[in-house]
C-alpha positions as CSV (number, residue, x, y, z in Angstrom):
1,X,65.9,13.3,-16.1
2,X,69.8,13.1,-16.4
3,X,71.4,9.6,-17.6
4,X,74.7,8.0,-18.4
5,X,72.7,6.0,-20.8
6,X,73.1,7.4,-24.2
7,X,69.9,5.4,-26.1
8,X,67.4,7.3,-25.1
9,X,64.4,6.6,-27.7
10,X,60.8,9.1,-26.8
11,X,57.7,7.9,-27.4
12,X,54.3,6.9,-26.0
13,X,53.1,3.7,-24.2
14,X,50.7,2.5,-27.0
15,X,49.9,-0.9,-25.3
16,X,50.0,-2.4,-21.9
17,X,49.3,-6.0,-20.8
18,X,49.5,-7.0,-17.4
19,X,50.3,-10.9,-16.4
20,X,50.7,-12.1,-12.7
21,X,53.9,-10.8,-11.9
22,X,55.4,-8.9,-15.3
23,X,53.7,-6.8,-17.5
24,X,54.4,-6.3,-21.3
25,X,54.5,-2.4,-22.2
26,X,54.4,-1.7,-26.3
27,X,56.2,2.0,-26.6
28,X,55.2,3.4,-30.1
29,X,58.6,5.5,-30.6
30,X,58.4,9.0,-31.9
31,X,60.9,8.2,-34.7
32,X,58.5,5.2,-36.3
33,X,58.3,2.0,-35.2
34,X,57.4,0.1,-31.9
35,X,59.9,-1.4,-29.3
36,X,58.6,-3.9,-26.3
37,X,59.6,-3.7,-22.8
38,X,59.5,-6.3,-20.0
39,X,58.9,-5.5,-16.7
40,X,57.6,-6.2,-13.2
41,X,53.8,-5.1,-12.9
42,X,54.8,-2.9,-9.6
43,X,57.3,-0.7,-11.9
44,X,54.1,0.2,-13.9
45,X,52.2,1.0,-11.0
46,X,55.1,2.9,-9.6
47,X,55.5,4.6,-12.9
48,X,52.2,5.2,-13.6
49,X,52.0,3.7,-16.7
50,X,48.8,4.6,-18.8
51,X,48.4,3.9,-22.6
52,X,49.1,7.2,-24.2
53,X,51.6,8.4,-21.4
54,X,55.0,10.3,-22.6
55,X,58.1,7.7,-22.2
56,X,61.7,7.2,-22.8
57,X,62.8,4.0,-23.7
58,X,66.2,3.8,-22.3
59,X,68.9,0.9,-23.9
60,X,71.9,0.3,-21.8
61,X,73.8,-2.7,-23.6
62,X,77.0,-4.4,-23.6
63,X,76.5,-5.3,-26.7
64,X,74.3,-5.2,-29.8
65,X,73.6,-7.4,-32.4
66,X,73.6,-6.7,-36.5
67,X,71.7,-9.3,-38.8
68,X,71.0,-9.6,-42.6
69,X,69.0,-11.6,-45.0
């Protein structure tokens, strides 16, 4: 897989739930931590999305936000 996209964050699919029309996919990232992704419940059937499968999250972004307490 070849990207312009320069986030490219492994990990595995650690959760999966399915609505109407979008599903919510939990990706447990190799690094530590846990990111959520929103998408259309035809790209996880296209993907073949399974809990435990080997992803990438990718992050293409205009911008990105820093906060502090």
């Amino acid at each position: 897989m070849k990207l312009s996209a320069r986030n490219q964050l492994p990990g595995k699919v650690a959760k999966i739930e399915t609505g109407m029309v979008t599903a919510e996919v939990v990706i447990a990232l190799d690094g530590g931590g846990e990111l959520t992704s929103v998408i259309t419940k035809k790209a996880v059937e296209n993907l073949g999305l399974t809990v435990g499968k080997k992803v990438y999250a990718v992050v293409k972004s205009t911008e990105v936000m820093v906060a502090v307490d």
